[in-house]
Every structure is written in structure tokens, then in C-alpha cells.
C-alpha positions as CSV (number, residue, x, y, z in Angstrom):
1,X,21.7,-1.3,-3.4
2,X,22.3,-2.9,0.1
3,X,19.7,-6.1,0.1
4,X,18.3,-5.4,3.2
5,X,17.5,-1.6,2.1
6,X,15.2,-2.6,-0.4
7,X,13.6,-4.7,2.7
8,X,12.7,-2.3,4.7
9,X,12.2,0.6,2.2
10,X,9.5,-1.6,0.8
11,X,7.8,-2.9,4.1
12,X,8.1,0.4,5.2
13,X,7.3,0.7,8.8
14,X,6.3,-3.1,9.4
15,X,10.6,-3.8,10.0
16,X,11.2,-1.3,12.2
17,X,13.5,0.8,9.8
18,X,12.8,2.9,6.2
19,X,9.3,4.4,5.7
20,X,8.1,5.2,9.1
21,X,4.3,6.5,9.2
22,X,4.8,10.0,9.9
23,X,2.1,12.4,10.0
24,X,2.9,14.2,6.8
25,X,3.5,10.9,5.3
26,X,-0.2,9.7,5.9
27,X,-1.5,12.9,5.5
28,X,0.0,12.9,2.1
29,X,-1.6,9.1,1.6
30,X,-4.8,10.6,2.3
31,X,-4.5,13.3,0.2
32,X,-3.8,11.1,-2.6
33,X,-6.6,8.4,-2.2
34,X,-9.2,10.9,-1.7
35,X,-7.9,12.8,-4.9
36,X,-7.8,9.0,-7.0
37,X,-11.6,8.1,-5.9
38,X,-13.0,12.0,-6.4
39,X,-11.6,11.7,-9.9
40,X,-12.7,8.4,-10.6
41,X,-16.1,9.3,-9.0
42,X,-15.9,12.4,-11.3
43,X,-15.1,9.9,-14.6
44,X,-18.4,7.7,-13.9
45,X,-18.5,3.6,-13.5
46,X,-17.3,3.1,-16.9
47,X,-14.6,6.1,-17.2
48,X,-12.6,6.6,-20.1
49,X,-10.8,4.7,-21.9
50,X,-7.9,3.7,-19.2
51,X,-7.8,6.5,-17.6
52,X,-9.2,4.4,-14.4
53,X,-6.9,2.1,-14.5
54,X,-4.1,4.4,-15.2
55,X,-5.2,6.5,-11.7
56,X,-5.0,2.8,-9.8
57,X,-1.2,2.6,-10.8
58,X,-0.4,5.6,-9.7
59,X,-2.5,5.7,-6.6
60,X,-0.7,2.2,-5.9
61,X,2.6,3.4,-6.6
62,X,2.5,6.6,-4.7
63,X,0.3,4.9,-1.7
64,X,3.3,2.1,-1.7
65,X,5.8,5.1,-1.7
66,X,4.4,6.7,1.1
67,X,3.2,3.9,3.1
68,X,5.5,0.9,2.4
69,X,3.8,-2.4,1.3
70,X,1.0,-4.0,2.6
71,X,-1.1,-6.7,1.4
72,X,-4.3,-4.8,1.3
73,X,-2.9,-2.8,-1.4
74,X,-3.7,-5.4,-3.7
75,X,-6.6,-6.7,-3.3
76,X,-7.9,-3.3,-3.5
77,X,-6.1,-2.4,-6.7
78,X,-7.7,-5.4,-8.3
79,X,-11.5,-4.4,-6.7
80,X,-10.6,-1.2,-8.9
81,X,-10.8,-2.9,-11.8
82,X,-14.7,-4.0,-11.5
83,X,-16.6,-1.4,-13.3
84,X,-18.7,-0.3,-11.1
85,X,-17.4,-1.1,-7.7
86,X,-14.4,1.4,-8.8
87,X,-16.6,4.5,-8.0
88,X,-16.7,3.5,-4.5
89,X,-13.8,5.2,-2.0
90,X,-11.6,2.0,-2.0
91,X,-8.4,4.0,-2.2
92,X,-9.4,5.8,0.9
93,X,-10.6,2.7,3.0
94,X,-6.8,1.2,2.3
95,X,-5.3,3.8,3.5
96,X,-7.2,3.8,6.8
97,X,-6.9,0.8,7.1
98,X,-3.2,0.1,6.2
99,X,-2.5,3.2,8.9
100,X,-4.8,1.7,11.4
101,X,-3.0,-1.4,11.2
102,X,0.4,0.4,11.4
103,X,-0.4,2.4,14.1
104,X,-1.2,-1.1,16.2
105,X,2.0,-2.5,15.4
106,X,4.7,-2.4,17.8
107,X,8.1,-0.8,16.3
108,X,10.6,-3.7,16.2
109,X,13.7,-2.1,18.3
110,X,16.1,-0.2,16.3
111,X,19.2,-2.5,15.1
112,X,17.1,-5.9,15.7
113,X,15.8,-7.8,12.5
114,X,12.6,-9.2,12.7
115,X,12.0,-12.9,13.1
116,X,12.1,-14.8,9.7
117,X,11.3,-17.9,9.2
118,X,13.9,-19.8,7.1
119,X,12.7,-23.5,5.3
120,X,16.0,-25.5,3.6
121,X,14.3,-27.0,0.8
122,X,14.5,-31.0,0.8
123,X,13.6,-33.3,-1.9
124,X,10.6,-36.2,-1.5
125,X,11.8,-39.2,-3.0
């Protein structure tokens, strides 16, 4: 696997290349937050054994598959794990928000990488 290919399939739309936020794509993010609160809605604050938590991974996963990263992913999976804050529609707020903020971001131009920052480590004496 080509290092910058896991780059961009990971940051998704954010490089410019890899995951790029079609319609179906978000459509298909929806789809699965809205399906991962219902259900956990449907389970109560307290759930079953697990089964909440095991809904978060998946929703993360697939969200992250979809979507690409984004830092909102996490603090959201983690605001799932309060017992009863995880009835609220958190899933679907991060999606709407994560495609809000994609939407707003300028496509870096096809072939150009975008700017890094690169620190040589030093050591203090």
C-alpha cells in the first residue's frame, strides 16, 4: 500500500483526492447515523449489555468509511459512551456537521499535495 493512499483514503475529501463527498456517499452517512441513534433511542439510556457501544463502532467505522476522518468523529464517539446523553441524535449531528464543514472546504487542485508542516526534531541540552 502506497503511503500516501492511506493519506488520503483516510482524510477523505480534506486532501483533495480518495473519498470525495458525493451525494450517495452522504446520503448513505445519513442513513446510517439516523439508523445508529433510532436503535439506540429504541434500546433506552441504559441499553443492553454492549449492544450501545457495539452500534458506536460500527457507526464510527462505516461514518469514517464513507466520509473519511474528521476530528469530530471522536469526540462524539466518546459523548456516546455517557449513559444517558447516548439517546440523543449525536451520530446524526456529526454527520451534518462533518458534511457542512466539507462542503465549505475548497478542493485542493488535483496533483497538488497539501501544505504540511514539517519540524526536524532537535535536542535541548
Amino acid at each position: 500500500m502506497d503511503s500516501g493512499n492511506w493519506r488520503e483514503r483516510l482524510l477523505g475529501a480534506a486532501t483533495g483526492g480518495g473519498l470525495a463527498p458525493t451525494r450517495s456517499r452522504v446520503k448513505t452517512a445519513y442513513a446510517v447515523a439516523i439508523a445508529t441513534d433510532v436503535m439506540q433511542f429504541a434500546l433506552g439510556p441504559f441499553g443492553w449489555t454492549f449492544v450501545d457501544e457495539i452500534l458506536d463502532v460500527i457507526a464510527l467505522i462505516l461514518t469514517t468509511r464513507l466520509l473519511g476522518f474528521h476530528p469530530l468523529l471522536l469526540p462524539t464517539f466518546v459523548l456516546e459512551l455517557v449513559p444517558i446523553v447516548d439517546v440523543l441524535p449525536t451520530w446524526t449531528a456529526c454527520v451534518a456537521l462533518v458534511v457542512a464543514t466539507r462542503k465549505n472546504q475548497p478542493p485542493a487542485p488535483r496533483g497538488e499535495q497539501p501544505v504540511t508542516i514539517d519540524v526536524k526534531p532537535t535536542k535541548v541540552t
